[in-house]
C-alpha positions as CSV (number, residue, x, y, z in Angstrom):
1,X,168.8,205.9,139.9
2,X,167.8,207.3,143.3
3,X,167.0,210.5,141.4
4,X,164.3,208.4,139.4
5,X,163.0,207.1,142.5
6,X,162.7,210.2,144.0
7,X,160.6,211.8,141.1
8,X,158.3,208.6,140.4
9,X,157.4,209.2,144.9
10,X,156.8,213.1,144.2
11,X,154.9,212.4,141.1
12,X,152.8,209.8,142.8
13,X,152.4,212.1,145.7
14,X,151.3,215.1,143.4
15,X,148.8,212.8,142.2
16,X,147.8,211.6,145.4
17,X,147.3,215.1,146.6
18,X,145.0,216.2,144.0
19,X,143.2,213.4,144.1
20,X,142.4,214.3,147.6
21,X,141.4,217.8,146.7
22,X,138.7,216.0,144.7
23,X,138.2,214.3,147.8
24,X,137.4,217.6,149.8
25,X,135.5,219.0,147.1
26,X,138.1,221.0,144.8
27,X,136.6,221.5,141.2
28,X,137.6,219.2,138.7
29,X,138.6,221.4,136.2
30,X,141.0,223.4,138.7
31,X,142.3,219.4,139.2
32,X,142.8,219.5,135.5
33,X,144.5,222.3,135.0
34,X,147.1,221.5,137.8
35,X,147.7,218.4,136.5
36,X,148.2,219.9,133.3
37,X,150.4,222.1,134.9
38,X,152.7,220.1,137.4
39,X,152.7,216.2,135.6
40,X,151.5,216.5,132.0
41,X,151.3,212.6,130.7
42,X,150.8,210.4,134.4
43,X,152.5,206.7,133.4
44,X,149.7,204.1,134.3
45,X,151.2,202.4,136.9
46,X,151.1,205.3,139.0
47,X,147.2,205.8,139.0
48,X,147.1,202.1,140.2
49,X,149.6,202.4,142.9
50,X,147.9,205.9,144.2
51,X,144.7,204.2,144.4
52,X,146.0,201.6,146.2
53,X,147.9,203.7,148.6
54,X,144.7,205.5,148.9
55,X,143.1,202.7,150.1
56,X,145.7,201.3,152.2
57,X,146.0,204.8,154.2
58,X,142.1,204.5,155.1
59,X,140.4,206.6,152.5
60,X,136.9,204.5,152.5
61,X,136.5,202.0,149.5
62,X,132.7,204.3,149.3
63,X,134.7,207.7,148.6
64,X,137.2,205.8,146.2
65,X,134.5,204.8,144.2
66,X,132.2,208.4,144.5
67,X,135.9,209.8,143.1
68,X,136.7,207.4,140.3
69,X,134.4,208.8,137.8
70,X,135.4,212.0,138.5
71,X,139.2,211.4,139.3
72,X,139.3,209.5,135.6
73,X,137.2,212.3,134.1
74,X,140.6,214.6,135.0
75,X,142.6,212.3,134.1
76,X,141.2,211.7,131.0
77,X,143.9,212.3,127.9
78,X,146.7,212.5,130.8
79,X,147.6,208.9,131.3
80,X,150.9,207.8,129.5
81,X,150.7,204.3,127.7
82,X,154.1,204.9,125.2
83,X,155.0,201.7,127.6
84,X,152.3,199.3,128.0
85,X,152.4,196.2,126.2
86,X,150.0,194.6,123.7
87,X,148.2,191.4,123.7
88,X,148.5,189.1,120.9
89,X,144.7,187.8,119.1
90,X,143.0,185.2,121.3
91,X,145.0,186.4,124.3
92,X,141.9,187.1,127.3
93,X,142.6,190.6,126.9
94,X,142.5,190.8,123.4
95,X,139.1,189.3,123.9
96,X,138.2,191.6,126.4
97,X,138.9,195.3,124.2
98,X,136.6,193.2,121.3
99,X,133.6,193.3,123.6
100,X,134.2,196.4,124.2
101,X,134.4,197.6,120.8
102,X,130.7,195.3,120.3
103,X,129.5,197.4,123.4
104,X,130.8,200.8,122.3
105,X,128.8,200.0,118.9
106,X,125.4,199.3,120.7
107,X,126.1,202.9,122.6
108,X,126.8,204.8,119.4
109,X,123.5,203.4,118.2
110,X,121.6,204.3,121.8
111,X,122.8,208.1,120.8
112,X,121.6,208.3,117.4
113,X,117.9,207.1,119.0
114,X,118.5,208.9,121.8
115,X,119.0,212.1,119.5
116,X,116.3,210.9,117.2
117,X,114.1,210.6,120.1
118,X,114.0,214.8,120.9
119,X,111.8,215.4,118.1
120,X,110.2,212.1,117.8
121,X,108.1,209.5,119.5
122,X,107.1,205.9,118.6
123,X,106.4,202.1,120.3
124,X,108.6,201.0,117.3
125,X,111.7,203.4,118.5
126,X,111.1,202.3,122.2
127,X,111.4,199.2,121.4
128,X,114.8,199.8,118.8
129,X,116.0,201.2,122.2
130,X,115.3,198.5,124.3
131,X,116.5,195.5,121.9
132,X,120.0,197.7,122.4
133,X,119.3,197.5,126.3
134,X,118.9,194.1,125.9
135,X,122.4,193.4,124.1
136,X,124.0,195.7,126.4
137,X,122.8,193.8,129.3
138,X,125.8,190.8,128.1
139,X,128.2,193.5,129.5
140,X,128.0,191.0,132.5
141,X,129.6,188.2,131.2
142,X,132.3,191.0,130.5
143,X,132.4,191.6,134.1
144,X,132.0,188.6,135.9
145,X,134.9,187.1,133.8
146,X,137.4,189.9,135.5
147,X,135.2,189.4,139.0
148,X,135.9,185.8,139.2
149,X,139.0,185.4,136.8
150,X,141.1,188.0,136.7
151,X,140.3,189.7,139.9
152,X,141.2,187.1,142.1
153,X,145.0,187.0,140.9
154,X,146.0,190.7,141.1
155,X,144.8,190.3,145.0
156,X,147.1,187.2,145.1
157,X,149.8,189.8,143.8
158,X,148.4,192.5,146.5
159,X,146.6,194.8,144.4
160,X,143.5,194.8,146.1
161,X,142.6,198.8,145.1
162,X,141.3,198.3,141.3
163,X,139.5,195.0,141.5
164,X,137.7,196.5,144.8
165,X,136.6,199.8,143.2
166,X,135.8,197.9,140.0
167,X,133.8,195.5,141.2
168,X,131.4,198.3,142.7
169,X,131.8,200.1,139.6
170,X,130.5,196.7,137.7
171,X,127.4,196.5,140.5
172,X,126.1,200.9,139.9
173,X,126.4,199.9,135.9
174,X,124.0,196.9,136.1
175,X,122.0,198.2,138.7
176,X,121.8,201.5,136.3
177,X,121.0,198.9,133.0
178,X,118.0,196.8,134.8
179,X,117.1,200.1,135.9
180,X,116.6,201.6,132.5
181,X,115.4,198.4,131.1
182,X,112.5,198.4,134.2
183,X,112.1,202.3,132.9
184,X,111.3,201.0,129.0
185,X,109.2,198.4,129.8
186,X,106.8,201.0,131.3
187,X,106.9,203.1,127.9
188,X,104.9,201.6,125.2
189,X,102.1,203.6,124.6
190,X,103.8,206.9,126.6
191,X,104.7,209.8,125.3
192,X,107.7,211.7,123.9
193,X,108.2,213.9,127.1
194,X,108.2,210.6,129.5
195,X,110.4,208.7,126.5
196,X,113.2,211.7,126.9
197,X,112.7,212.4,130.9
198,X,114.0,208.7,130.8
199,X,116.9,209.4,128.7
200,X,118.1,211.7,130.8
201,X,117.6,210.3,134.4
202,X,118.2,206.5,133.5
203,X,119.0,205.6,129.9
204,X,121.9,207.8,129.3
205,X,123.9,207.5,132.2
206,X,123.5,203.7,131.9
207,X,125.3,203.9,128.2
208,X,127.6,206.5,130.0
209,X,128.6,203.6,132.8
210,X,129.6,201.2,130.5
211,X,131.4,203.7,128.3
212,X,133.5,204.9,131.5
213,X,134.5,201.2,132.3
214,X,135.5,200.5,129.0
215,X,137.7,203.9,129.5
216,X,138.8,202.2,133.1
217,X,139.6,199.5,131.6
218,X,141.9,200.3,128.5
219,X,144.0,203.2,130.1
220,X,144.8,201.5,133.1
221,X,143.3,198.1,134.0
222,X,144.3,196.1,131.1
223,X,148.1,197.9,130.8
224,X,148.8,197.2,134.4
225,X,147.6,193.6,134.6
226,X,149.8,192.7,131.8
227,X,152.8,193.9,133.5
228,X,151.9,191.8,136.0
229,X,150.2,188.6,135.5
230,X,152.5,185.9,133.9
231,X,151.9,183.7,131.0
232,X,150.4,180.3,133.2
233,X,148.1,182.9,134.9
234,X,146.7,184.0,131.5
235,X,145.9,180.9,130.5
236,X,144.2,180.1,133.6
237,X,141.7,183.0,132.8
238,X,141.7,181.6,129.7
239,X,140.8,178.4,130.7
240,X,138.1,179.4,132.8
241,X,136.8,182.3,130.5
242,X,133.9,179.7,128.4
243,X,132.7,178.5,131.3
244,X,131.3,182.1,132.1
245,X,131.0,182.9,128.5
246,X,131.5,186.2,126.6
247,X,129.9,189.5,125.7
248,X,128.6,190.0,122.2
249,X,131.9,188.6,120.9
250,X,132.8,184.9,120.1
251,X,136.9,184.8,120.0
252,X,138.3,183.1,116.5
253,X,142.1,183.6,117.0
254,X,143.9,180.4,119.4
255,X,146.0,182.1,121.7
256,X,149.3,179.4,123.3
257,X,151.4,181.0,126.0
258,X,154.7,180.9,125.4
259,X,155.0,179.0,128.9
260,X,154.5,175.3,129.6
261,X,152.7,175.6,132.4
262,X,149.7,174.5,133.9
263,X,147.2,177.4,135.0
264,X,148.3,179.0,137.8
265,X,145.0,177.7,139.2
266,X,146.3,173.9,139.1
267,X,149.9,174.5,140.2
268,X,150.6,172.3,143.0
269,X,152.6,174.9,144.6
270,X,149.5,176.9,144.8
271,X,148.5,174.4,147.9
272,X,151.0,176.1,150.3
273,X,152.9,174.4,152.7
274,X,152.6,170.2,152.4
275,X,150.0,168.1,154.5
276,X,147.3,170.5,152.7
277,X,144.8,168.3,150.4
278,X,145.7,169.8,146.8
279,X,142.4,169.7,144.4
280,X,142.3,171.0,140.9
281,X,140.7,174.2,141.8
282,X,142.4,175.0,145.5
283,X,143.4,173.4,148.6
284,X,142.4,172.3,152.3
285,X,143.9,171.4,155.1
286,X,142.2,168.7,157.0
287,X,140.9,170.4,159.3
288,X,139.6,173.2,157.3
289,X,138.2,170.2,154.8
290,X,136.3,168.5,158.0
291,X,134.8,172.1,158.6
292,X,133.7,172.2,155.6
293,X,132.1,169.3,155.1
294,X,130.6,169.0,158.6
295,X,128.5,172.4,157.9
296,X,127.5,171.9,154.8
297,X,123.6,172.3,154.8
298,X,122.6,168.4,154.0
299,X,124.1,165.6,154.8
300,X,126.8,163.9,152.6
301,X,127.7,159.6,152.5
302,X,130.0,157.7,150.2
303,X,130.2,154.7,148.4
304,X,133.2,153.3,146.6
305,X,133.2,151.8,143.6
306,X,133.1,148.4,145.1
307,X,130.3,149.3,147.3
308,X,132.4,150.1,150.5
309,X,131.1,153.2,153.0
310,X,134.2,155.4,152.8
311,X,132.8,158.2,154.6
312,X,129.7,160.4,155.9
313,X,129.4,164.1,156.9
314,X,129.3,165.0,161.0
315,X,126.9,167.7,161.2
316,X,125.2,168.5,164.0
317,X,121.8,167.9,162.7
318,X,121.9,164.5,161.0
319,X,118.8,163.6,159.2
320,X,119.6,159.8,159.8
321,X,121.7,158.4,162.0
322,X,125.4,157.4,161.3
323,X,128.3,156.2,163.4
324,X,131.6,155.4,162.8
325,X,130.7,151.5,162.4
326,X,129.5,152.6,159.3
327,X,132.9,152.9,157.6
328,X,134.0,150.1,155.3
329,X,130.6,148.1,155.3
330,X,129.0,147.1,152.3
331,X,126.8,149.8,150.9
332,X,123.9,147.4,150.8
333,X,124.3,145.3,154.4
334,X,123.1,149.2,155.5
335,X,119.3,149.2,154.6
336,X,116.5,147.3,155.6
337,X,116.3,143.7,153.1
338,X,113.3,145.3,151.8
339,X,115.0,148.4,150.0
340,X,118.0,146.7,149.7
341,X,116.8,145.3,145.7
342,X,116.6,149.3,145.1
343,X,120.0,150.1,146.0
344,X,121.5,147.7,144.1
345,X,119.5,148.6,141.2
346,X,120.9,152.2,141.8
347,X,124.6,151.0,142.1
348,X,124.5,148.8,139.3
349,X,122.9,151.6,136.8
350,X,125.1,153.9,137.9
351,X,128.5,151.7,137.6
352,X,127.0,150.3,134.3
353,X,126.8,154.0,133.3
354,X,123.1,153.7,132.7
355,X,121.9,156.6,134.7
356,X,123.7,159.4,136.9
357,X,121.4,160.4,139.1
358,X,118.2,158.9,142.0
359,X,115.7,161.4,143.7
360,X,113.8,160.4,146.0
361,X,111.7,162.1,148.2
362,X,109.8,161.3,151.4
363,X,107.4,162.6,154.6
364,X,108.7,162.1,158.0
365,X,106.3,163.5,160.4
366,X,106.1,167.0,159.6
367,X,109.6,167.1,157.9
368,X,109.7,166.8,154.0
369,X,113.1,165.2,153.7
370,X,115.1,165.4,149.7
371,X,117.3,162.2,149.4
372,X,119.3,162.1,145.8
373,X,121.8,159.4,144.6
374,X,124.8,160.9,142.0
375,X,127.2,158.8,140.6
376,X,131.0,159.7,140.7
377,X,132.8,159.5,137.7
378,X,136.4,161.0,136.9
379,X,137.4,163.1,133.6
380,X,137.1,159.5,131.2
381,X,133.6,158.6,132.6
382,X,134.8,155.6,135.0
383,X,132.7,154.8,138.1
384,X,134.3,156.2,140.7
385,X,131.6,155.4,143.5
386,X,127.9,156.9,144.9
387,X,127.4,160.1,146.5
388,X,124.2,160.4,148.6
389,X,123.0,164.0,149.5
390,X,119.7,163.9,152.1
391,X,118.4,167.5,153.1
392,X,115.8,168.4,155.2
393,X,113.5,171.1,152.9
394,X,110.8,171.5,155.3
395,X,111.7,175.6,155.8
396,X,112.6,176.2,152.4
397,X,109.5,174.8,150.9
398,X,107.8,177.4,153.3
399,X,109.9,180.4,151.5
400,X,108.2,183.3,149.5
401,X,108.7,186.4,148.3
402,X,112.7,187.7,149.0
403,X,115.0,188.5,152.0
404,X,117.4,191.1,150.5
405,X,118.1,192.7,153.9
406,X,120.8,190.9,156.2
407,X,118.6,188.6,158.8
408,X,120.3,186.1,161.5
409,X,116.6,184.6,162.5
């Protein structure tokens, strides 16, 4: 046994080193013929771990992700899978390698217009090549789905090197697709010389992005995380996956994990130690909860379902003035008699289900303050009270233009 461990640390340090030798500039194919050489197939798991070592030692996330193209390029027809584990139909990463076949279809039809474009030139190809552009463009759904479901439990688990270098991997390919869509747009009515110059600097590389994720993803992404995430915490990205939606791919297969479990998302355990406030989607602790609540940017009040204050936000720039003699008064004893005919109005529409919302919206001075009634309801629709949400929009009705660049004025 130690013997094994021994080789699986000097194969994961081989790797390691010629990854740095990338790093400092040695040619790939000399990497690739040394790996040949020394390693021959490189199990999956160890590409993962050596990036995350990587990582962990200081190498900057930047030259992880200037290296991964190149570093997979090498690696490309080298990585061992006689291990890795398949997912059933309907299981999330089923889903996931069908978009990707739907993508890899919409790339094999960019290259036969691509080709097609060398010796010719019309508004009717352009556009052939954009409506492809367009489809490809779901690809975000793709990665938003690992960014916000998947992601988020290998960091739980520690592996923070892949979902980081991903995610900036996700961010060059749709910068690179809005690029070349920008670039198209522009073409109608060009010429064949501009149509392939764009092929070459942005459309191509674009398609190429997408293709190298898709390689990412199925030779050492997808095999790793199903070593390591359990049944409950697939079916949490299951359960979250329609919400975000999917890439030119609807699912048809049911997939049940084997597990009765709630997603990992909803496990009380989840919460951490006890006197934390457990919601369906994460936890607080009180004080963390009154933090949040007290900076939110409005100001947030109450009502019960029998008409009771319950509670109000503290921030420090209340719009209207409350005070803790507020709390447990009668919704309606707190306005002036002559708007107190609309509130009930508002309650009893909202309890008798009626309506689920009140805007109003008014001119103090120079402020131009947003006040907006929601009704509460839990899961079966039952009145669970009124939430009133006042903001003062006086600056942002002022906004233009965009602030992309970080500003603290």
């Amino acid at each position: 046994m130690s013997e094994l461990i021994d080789n699986d640390r000097k194969r994961k340090d081989l790797l390691k080193h010629m990854i740095l030798q990338l790093h400092k500039g040695t040619a790939p194919e000399a990497v690739r013929k040394q790996l040949a050489e020394l390693m021959g197939q490189v199990p999956y798991e160890d590409v993962v771990a050596v990036e995350q070592e990587l990582i962990s030692e200081g190498l900057p996330t930047e030259e992880v992700l200037k290296l991964c193209d190149i570093h997979g390029a090498v690696l490309k027809g080298k990585i061992d899978h006689s291990n890795a584990r398949t997912a059933p139909d309907g299981h999330p990463v089923h889903t996931f390698i069908q978009e990707n076949r739907a993508l890899q279809l919409e790339i094999a039809a960019l290259e036969t217009l691509f080709a097609k474009a060398r010796t010719d030139f019309s508004s009717e190809l352009v556009y052939e090549i954009t409506g492809h552009f367009n489809a490809l463009m779901d690809v975000d759904k793709h990665y938003r789905r690992k960014e916000y479901l998947l992601f988020p439990l290998l960091e739980k688990k520690g592996i923070t090197g892949p979902p980081t270098v991903m995610w900036g991997k996700h961010d060059e390919a749709r910068g690179m697709l809005k690029a070349a869509l920008e670039a198209l747009h522009t073409l109608t009515g060009a010429d064949q010389a501009s149509l392939t110059g764009a092929i070459d600097l942005l459309l191509h590389p674009a398609a190429d992005a997408i293709e190298e994720m898709i390689y990412k993803e199925e030779e050492i992404l997808f095999p790793m995380c199903l070593d390591t995430l359990t049944e409950a915490e697939w079916a949490a990205i299951l359960a979250g996956s329609a919400d975000i939606g999917y890439c030119l791919y609807a699912p048809t297969a049911v997939w049940t994990p084997s597990e009765e479990a709630a997603p990992a998302s909803a496990r009380p355990e989840e919460a951490g130690p006890s006197g934390r406030i457990t919601l369906p989607t994460g936890s607080f602790s009180v004080e963390e909860l009154t933090a949040v609540l007290d900076n939110l940017p409005f100001d947030i009040t109450f009502v019960d379902a029998e008409d009771t204050v319950r509670y109000y936000s503290a921030g420090s720039e209340r719009i209207f003035e409350r005070n803790l003699a507020v709390i447990g008064r009668k919704v309606q004893l707190c306005h002036p008699p002559s708007s107190m005919h609309i509130v009930q109005k508002i309650l009893d529409d909202f309890r008798a289900g009626r309506q689920n919302r009140a805007p109003f919206w008014i001119t103090m001075g120079d402020k131009f303050i947003h006040i907006e009634y929601f009704a509460l309801r839990d899961a079966a629709g039952k009145y669970l009270g009124t939430l009133e949400v006042t903001q003062d929009l006086t600056a942002k009705k002022k906004l233009s233009g965009n602030q992309r660049l970080l500003s603290y004025s």
